[in-house]
N, C-alpha and C positions, 0 to 999 in steps of 0.2 A: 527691711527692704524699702528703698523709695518707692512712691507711688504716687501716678500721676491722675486724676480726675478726669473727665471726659464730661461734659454732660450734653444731650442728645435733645436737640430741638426739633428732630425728625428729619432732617438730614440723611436720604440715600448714603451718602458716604461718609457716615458718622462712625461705623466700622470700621473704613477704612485707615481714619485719625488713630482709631487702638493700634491697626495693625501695624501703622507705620511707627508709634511709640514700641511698641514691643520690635521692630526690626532693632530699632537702638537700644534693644536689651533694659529698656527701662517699663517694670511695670504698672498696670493701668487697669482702670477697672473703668466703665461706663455708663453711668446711670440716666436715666428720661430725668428731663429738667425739673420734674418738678416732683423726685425724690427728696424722703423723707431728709433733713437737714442733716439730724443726728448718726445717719447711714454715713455721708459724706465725712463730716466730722471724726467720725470714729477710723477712719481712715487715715486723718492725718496727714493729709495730700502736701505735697512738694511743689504743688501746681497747678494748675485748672485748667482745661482748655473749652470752650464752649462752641458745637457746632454752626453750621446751616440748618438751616429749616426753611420748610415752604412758605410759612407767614411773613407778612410785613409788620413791622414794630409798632406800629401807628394803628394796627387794628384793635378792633373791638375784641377782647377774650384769646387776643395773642399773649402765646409765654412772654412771660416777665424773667426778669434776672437775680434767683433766690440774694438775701439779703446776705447771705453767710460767703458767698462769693469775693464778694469787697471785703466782707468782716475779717476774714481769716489772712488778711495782708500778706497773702502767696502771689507769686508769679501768676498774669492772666494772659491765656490767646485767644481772643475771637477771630471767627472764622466766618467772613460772611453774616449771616444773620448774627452771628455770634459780636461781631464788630459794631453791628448797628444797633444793636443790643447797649454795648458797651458806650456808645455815644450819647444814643437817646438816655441812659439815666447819668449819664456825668454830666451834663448840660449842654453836646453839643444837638447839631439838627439832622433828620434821619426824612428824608421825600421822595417818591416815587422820580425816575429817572426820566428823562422822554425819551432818551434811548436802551430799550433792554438789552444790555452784555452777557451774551450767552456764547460757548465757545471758546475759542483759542485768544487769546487778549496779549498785547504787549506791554508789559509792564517796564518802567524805567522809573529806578530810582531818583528821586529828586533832593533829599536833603540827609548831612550823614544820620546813620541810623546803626542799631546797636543791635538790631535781629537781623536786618538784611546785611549791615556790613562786616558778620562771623561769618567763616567757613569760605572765605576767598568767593562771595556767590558775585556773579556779574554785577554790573550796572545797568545793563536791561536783561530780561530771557521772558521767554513765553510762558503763560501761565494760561491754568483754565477759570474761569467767570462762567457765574451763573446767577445770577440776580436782577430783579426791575427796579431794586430800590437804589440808596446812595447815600452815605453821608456827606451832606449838605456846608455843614457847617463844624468844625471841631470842638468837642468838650474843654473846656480852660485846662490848659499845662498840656495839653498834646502838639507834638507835630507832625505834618505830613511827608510820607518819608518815600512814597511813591506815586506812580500816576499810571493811566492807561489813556487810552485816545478818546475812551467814554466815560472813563471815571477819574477826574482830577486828583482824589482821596482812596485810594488804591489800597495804601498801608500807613497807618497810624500808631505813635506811640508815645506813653510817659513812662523812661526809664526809671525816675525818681521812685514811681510806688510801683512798679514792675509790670505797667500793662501794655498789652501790643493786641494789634488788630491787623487783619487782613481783609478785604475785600474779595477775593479769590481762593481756590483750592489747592492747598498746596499738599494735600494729601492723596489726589488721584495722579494717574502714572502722567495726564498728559500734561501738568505743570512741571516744565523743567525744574530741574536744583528741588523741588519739594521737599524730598528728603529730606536735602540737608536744611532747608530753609526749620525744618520742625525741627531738627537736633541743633540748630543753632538755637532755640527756643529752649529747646532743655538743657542745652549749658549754660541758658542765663540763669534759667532755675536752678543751676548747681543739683541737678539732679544726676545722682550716680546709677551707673549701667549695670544692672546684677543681674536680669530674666534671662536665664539659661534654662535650658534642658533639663537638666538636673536640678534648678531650683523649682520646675513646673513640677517633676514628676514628686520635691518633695513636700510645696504645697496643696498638689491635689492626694498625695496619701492621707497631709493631717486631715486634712480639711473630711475624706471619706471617713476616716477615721471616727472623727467627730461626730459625725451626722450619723453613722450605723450602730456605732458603738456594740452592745454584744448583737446584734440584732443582725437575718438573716438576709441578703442579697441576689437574686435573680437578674444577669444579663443575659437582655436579648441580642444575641450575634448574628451578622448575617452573612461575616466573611472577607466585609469590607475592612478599610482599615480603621475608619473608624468607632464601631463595636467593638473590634478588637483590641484596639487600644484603651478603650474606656473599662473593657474587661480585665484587662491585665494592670491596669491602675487600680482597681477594685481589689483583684486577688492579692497584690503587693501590700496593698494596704491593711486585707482580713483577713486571709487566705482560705482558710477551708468554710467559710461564713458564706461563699459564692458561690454560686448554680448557675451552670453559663449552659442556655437554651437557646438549640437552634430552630426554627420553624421553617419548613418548606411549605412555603405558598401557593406552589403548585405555577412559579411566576420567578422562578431561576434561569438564570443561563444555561446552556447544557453544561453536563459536568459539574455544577455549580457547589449541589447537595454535599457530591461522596467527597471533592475537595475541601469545601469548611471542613466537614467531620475530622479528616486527616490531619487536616493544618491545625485543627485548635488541640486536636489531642496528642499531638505531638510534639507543639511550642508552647502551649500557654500553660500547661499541668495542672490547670483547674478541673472539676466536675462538669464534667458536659452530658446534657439531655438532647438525644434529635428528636423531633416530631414531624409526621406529614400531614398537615393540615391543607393539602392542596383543594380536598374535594369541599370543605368548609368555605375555604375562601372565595373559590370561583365560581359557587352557589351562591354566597352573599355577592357578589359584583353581576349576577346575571342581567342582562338587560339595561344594567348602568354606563351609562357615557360620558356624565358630566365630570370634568376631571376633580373637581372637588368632592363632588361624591363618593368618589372614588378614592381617595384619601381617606376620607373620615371612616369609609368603611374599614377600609384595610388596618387604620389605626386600632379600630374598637377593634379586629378582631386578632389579631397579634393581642391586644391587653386577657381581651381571653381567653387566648390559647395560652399566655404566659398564666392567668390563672387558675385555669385545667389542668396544668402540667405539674402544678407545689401544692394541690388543694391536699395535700398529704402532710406538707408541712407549715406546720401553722405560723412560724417563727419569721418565713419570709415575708417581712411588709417593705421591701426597699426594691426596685425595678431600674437595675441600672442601663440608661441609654447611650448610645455614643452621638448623642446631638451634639451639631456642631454650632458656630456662630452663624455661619452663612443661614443653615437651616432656621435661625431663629429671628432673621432678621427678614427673609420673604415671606417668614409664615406671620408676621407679628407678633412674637411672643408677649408675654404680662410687662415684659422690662421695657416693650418698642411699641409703645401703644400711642403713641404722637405719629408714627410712620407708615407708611400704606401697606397695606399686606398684597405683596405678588401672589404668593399660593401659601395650600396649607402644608405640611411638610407634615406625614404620618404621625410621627412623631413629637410634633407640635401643637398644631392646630388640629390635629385627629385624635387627638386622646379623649376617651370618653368620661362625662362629669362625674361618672360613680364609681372611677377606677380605685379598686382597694389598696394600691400601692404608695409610697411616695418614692418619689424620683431622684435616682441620686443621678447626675448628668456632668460627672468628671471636664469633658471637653467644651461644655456649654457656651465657653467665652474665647475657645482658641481657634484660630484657621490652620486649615489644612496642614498647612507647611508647618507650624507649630505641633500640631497633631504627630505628623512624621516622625519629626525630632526628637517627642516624647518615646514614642514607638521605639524609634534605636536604641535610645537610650535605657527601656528598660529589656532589652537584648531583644526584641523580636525580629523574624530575619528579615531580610529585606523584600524576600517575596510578597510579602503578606503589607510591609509597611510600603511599599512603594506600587501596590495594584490601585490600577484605576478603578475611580468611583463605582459604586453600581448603587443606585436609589434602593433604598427600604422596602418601598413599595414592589420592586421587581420590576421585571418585564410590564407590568401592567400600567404605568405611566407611559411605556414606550412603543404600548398597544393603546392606537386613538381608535374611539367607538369602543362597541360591544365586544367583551371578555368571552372571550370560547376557547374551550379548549384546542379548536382546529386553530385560531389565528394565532394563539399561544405558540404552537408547533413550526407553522410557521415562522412565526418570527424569531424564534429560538435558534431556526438552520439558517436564517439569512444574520444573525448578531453574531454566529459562529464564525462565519464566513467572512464578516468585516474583522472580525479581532484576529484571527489566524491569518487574513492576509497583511493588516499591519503590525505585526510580531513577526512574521517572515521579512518584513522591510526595514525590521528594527526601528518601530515607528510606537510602538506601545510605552517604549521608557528609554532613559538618554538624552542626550545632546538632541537638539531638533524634533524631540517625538508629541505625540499629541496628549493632553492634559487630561481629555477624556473621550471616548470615539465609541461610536452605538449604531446598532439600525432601529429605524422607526416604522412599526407599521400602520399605514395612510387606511382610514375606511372613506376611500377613493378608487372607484374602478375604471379603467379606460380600456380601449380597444388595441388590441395588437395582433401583431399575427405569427404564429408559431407552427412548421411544418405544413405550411399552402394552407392552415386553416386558421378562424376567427378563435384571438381568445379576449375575454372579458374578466381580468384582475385585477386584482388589488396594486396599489403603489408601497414601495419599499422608502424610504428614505435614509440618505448616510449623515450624521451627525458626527464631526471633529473639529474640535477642539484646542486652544492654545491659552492659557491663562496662568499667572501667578495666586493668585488667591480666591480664585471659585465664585468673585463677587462679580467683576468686569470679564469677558473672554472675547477672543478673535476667533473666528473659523478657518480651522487650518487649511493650510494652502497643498495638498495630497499632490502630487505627481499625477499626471492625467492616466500614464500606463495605468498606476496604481489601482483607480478610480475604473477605468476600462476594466481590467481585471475583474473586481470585487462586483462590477455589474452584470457583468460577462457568466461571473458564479451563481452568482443568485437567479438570476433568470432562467438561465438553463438546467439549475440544479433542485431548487426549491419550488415546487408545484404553488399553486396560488399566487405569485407575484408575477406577474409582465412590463415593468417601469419601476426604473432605480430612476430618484435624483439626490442632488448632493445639496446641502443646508451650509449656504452660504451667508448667513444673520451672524452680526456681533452679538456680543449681551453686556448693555441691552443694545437695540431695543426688545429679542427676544431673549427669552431664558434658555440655560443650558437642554434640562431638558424638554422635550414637548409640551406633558402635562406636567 
């Protein structure tokens, strides 16, 4: 199978680069710049493409451009830092800007070109910028093959040794032609389209395969899809080698608990453990507010409770997760250690140093959408493969402040209340529906007044959703009845709230969920 390189200069949208090479069926792997050589090498790449990062090229203890990049006489894309990169060591000149290009930018082609003039792309369209730097002056044997109103050197190229640069991003949604601007890229590389469904579900069997060998496996499910999915890549792969444990947190949805139970023992034909570890968990979170803390705890103690539940059997040293990319990219994981950590992700960043297990994490490198795919494909229904998110953590990311069992309750009947009214509007899944949609409960109280008398509550918050790949999102635009409605419910129905608002933030600049 081809495979394309990626490498990560800490670029926010250095995922994005993967996701858009795998939309073109063509796979890819993404390593931090300054991965071991012989990693890359043993790959055998078809092509490279080198992110953005937040450095400038001219600083002191800024990534450098591994040496095996040029060695290996493959196709190169820089991308922003990735270009200035590619300048400054070919001999051209790389200077801070006096005007920073941040935003929508109009790009126009200025001279013919062999990346921009595939795929019928215009002779100008809109692109996004995001840089204070600029190349200045060209490396010998390139030319310049575009411009913007700020940046004379836009898009550069030497077909002869197969290098191309961009100044811009042509992997976020709000660069027009992107897409194809990158698959015109990998036709130059004569890179063939093979990542399907089917070829994931049969390199994550070997690959678990490989890493378990006779050896015993524990996943932790929580109902989502993507536990589930990592479960059932597991089981496909060992089969009776796999203990799929669920843990009630004490921090579900209503109905949450007896529905996993149902749904795994009835689709996925693995061994399934339940536990209620609610009174464990909400005693370890007592008095905690910091949402980090709050993480890390929950991580450790899911590790624990996953090994309380096998201390019977001594063969399980494997803990399979259903992390996904997204989660590994806000929490920093060991591979994103050039890029800034948004939060920690249970699962990531809350594992504790003396966990007895090793990790097998099937989905580690795919989004969502790819997630699904896998999911149909190895026949799971669609109930299960197309439910919205619900965090690791639970309700407890979705409860800000102090963990109690009363605010727990609460906001259990105010999250039922938003999903049952948009599942009656046919708003959960479909054409038009929300990506993922929650309530939040605020330790904020204000004054209101119910029945000619003073009440002092808590706020509720409605959080929805519209997104392709769980990294970027819009907040959905609800029908105001809708909104009416679902405020209308909560207030009068759920004791402790008096004040519903609706969470109208992209992401970023905030994140999906609260904490």
């Amino acid at each position: 199978m081809d495979c394309i390189v990626i490498l990560d200069f800490g670029s926010q949208y250095s995922q994005l680069i993967a996701r858009r090479v795998r939309e073109a069926k063509v796979y890819c792997e993404l390593f931090p710049h300054d991965a071991p050589a012989n990693k890359i090498v043993a790959l055998n790449p078809r092509a490279i493409i080198l992110s953005g990062g937040p450095n400038s090229v001219y600083d002191i203890g800024a990534p450098t451009l591994p040496d095996y990049v040029l060695a290996l006489g493959v196709p190169v894309l820089g991308i922003c830092y990735g270009m200035q990169l590619l300048a400054r060591v070919l001999g051209g000149h790389v200077a801070g800007s006096a005007t920073r290009e941040y935003g929508r930018a109009r790009l126009t082609r200025t001279a013919p070109s062999r990346l921009l003039g595939l795929g019928e792309l215009p002779s100008a369209f809109n692109v996004w910028a995001s840089h204070g730097d600029k190349v200045e002056a060209l490396p010998p044997g390139f030319s310049a093959t575009a411009q913007t109103a700020d940046c004379p050197i836009a898009a550069m190229e030497n077909p002869a040794h197969g290098i191309y640069a961009l100044q811009f991003h042509p992997e976020v949604n709000h660069t027009e032609h992107g897409t194809v601007l990158l698959q015109s890229f990998l036709r130059v590389a004569g890179v063939k389209a093979s990542w399907t469904a089917d070829s994931m579900v049969e390199a994550a069997v070997a690959k678990i395969r490989e890493q378990v060998g006779d050896g015993h496996v524990i996943a932790g499910v929580s109902g989502g899809v993507d536990s589930a999915v990592a479960a059932a890549l597991v089981h496909r792969a060992i089969g009776d080698q796999l203990t799929c444990i669920y843990v009630d947190n004490g921090m579900m949805r209503a109905g949450e608990s007896e529905t996993v139970v149902q749904t795994f023992r009835d689709n996925l034909g693995a061994h399934l453990v339940a536990v209620n570890a609610a009174e464990d968990f909400i005693e370890a979170l007592s008095g905690v507010t910091d949402p980090e803390q709050k993480r890390k705890i929950i991580g450790e103690r899911f590790i624990r409770t996953f090994e309380n539940a096998i201390s019977t059997n001594k063969n399980a040293g494997f803990l399979c997760q259903g992390t996904i990319y997204p989660d590994v990219i806000e929490s920093r994981g060991p591979e994103r250690q050039s890029a800034a950590k948004i939060k920690s992700h249970h699962n990531v960043g809350g594992l504790p140093a003396d966990m007895k297990f090793k990790l097998v994490e099937p989905l580690r490198f795919l989004f969502k959408d790819e997630v699904r795919a896998v999911g149909t494909e190895l026949g799971l229904p669609d109930s299960l493969v197309w439910r919205q998110p619900f965090p690791g953590p639970g309700l407890a990311v979705r409860c800000l402040g102090a963990i109690t069992w009363e605010r727990l309750a609460t906001l259990r009947a105010a999250d039922k209340i938003v999903t049952d009214e948009l599942g009656a509007a046919g708003l959960l899944r479909g054409a038009g529906a929300t990506s993922q949609a929650f309530a939040v409960l605020l330790p904020v109280r204000s004054v209101g007044v119910m029945g000619d008398g003073r009440t002092y509550h808590e706020t509720c918050a409605i959080r929805a959703v519209t997104t392709d790949d769980f990294m970027t999102a819009d907040w959905a635009k609800l029908p105001y009845d809708l909104l009416a409605r679902i405020s209308s419910r909560i207030v009068n129905e759920v004791s402790g709230i008096n004040r519903v608002v609706y969470d109208i933030t992209s992401k970023p600049p905030a994140t999906i969920e609260w904490e």
